[in-house]
C-alpha positions in Angstrom: 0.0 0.0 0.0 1.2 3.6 -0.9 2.5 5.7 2.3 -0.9 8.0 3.1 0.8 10.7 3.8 4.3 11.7 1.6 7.1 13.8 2.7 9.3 15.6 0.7 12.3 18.3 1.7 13.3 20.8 -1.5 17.0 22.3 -1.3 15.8 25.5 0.1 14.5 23.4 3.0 11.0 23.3 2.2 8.9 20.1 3.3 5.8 19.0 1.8 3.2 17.0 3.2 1.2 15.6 0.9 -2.1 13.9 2.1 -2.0 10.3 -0.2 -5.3 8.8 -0.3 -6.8 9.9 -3.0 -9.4 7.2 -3.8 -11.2 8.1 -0.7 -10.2 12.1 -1.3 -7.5 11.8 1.4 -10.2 10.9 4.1 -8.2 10.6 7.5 -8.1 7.1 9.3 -5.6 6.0 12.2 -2.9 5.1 9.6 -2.6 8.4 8.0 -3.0 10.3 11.1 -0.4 8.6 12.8 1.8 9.4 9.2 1.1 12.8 9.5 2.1 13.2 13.5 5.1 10.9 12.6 5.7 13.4 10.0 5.3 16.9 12.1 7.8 15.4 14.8 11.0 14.5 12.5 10.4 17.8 10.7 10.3 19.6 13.7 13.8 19.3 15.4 15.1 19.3 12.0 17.0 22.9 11.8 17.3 22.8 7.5 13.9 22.6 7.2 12.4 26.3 6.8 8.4 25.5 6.0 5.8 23.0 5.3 3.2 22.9 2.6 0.5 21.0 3.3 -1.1 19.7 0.1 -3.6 16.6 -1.3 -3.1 14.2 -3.9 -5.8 13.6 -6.7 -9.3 15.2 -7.1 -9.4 16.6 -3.4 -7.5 18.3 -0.3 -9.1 16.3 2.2 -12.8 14.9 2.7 -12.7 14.4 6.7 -12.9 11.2 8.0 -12.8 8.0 6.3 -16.2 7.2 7.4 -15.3 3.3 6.7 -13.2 4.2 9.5 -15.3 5.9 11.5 -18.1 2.8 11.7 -15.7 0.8 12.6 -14.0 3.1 15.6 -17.8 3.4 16.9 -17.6 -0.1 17.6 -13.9 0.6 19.9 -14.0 -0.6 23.2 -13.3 3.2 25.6 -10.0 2.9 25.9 -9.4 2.0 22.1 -11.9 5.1 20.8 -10.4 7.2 23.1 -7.0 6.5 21.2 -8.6 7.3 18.1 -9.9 10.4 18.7 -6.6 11.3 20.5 -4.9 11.4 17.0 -6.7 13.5 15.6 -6.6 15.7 18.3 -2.5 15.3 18.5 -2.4 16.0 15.2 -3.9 19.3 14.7 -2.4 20.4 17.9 1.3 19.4 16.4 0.0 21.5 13.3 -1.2 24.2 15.0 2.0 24.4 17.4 4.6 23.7 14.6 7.2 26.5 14.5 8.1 26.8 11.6 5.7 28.5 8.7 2.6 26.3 7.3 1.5 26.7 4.2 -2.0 24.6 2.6 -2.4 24.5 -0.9 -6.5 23.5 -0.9 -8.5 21.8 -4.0 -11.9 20.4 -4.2 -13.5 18.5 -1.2 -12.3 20.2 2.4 -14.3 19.0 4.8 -14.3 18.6 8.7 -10.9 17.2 9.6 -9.6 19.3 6.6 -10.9 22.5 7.6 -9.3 21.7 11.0 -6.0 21.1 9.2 -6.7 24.5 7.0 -7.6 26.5 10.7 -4.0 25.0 11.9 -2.1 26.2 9.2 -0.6 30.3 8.8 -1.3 30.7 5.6 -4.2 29.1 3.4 -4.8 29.4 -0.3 -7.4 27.9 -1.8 -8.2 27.3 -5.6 -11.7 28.4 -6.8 -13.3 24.9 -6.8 -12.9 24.5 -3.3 -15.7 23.2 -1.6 -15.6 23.4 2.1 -17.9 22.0 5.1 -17.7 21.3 8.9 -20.2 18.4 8.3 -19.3 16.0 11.3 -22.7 16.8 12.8 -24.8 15.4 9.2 -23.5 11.9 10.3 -23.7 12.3 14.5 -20.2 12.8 15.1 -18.9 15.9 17.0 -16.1 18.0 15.5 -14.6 18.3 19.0 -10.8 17.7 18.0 -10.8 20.9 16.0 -13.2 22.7 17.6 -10.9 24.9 19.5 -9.0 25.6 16.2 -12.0 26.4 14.1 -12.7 29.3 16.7 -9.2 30.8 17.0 -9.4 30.8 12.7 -13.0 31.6 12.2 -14.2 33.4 15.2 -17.0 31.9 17.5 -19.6 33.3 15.3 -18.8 31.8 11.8 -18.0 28.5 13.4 -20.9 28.4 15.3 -23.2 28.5 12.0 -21.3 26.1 10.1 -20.6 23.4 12.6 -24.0 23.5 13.7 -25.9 23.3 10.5 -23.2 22.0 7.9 -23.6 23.6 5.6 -21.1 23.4 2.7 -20.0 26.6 1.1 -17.8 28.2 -1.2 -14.2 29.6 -1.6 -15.4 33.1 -1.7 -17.2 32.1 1.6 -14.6 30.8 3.0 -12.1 34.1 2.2 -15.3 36.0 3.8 -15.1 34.5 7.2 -11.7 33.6 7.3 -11.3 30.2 7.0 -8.6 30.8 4.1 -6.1 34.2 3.2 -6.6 34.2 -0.4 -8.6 32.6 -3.2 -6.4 31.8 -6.1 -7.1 29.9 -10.3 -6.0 26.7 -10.1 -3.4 27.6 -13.1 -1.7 30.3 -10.8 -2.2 29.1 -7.3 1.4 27.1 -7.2 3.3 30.5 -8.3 1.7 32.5 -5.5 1.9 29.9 -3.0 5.6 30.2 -3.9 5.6 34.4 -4.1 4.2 33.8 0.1 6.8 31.5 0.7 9.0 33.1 -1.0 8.7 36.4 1.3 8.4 34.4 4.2 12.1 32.9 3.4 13.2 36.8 4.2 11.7 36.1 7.8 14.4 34.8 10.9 13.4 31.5 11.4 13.9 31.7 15.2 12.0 34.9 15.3 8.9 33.6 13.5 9.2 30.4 15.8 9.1 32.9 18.9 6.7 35.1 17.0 4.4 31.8 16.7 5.0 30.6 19.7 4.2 34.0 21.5 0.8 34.9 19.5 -0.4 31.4 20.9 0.6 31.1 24.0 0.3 34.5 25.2 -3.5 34.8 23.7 -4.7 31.0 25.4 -4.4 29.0 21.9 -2.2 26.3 23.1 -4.0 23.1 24.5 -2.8 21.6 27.6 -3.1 17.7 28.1 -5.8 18.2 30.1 -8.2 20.2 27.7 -7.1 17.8 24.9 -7.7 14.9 26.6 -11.5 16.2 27.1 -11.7 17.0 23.5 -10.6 13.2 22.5 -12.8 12.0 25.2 -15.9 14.3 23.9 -15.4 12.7 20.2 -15.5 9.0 20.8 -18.7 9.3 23.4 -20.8 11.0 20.5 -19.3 8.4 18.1 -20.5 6.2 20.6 -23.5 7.1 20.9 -26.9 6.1 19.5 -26.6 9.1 17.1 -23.3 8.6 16.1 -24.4 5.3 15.0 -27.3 6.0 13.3 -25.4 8.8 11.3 -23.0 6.8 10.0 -25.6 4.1 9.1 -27.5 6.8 7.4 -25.1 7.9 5.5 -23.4 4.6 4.4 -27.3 3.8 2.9 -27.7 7.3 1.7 -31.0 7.7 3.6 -31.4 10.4 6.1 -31.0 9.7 9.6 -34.0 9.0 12.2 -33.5 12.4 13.7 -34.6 14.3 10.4 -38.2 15.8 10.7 
């Protein structure tokens, strides 16, 4: 089986992490969550590496949750589902709290987990057929691992409406209430992603990691072990739960759920 998440280091020291699951649209299970945390920590002791690009092979950037996955997490013993949901918690925290500059290139599908990754990131460009959606609640599942990082990127307000309803919406949307810094065609997005970097190359390296680390920690948008152990703990209970069940069911048979009025 292909690696589900590749790394790549260019010779001005910039890493790429591409997402590689692209018959599912990149769709997050334990195996490329645990690729991408493995990833995060070797690149972050390592001193030539400058940035990381976040990116998604294929059609997509990233479709959430391999829902595949998911059904078969609901039926985890607590201990096991608590370790589930801990990786994805980790590894939006390691994103978030990386100290060096992050960069998301985002195509097509972006939805739940990879809005979380898009609300970790600095900077986010996104290519006009983005399509974007907190949709975790459509299937009974809470978006509690990136909760905290959807508000620090949207604001309460924004994230509020789309996590509650889930809607999908736009790239022009998503500039509006920003979820993303600029809204790029597809047949120029690479050269401006490389015009930011590009400027951000002119930056001290350890002054943008104490700059990072600063704007976080001094503003409460660091998560202790406690708080992320409640947010892991908080996803696999509504997972769980009748709901969660009954989501996932619903979805997997393309019927809507039993809640629906």
């Amino acid at each position: 089986m292909a690696d589900p998440v590749l790394l790549s280091i260019d010779d001005r020291g910039i890493a790429t992490a591409t997402l590689n699951k692209p018959s599912k649209g990149n769709a997050y299970d334990e195996d490329l969550l645990g690729a991408l945390i493995a990833g995060l920590d070797k690149l972050h002791d390592d001193d030539s590496v400058r940035a990381l690009v976040i990116r998604g092979a294929g059609k997509h950037f990233q479709a959430g949750a391999d829902l595949d996955w998911l059904a078969k997490a609901a039926t985890y013993g607590p201990e096991q589902a608590y370790v589930a949901s801990m990786a994805t918690t980790t590894a939006m925290q390691k994103l978030n709290e990386f100290p060096k500059p992050t960069f998301a290139l985002v195509h097509g599908a972006c939805f739940g987990g990879g809005c979380g990754v898009v609300c970790c990131v600095d900077v986010a460009i996104a290519t006009p057929d983005a399509i974007f959606g907190l949709t975790e609640v459509r299937v009974g599942v809470a978006p509690t691992p990136i909760s905290t990082h959807m508000v620090h990127a949207m604001g309460v307000r924004q994230t509020r409406r789309y996590a509650i309803t889930g809607e999908r919406f736009d790239a022009a949307e998503a500039l509006r209430i920003g979820l993303v810094h600029e809204v790029v065609a597809a047949d120029k997005a690479d050269a401006r992603l490389a015009e930011v970097i590009d400027q951000t190359m002119l930056s001290s390296p350890t002054a943008i990691a104490m700059t990072k680390d600063s704007f976080l920690g001094a503003n409460g948008l660091k998560l202790s072990a406690r708080e992320m152990s409640l947010l892991a703990h908080e996803s696999w209970m509504q997972r769980a739960s009748a709901e969660g069940r009954e989501g996932l069911a619903a979805f997997r048979e393309k019927r809507r759920p039993n809640w629906y009025r």
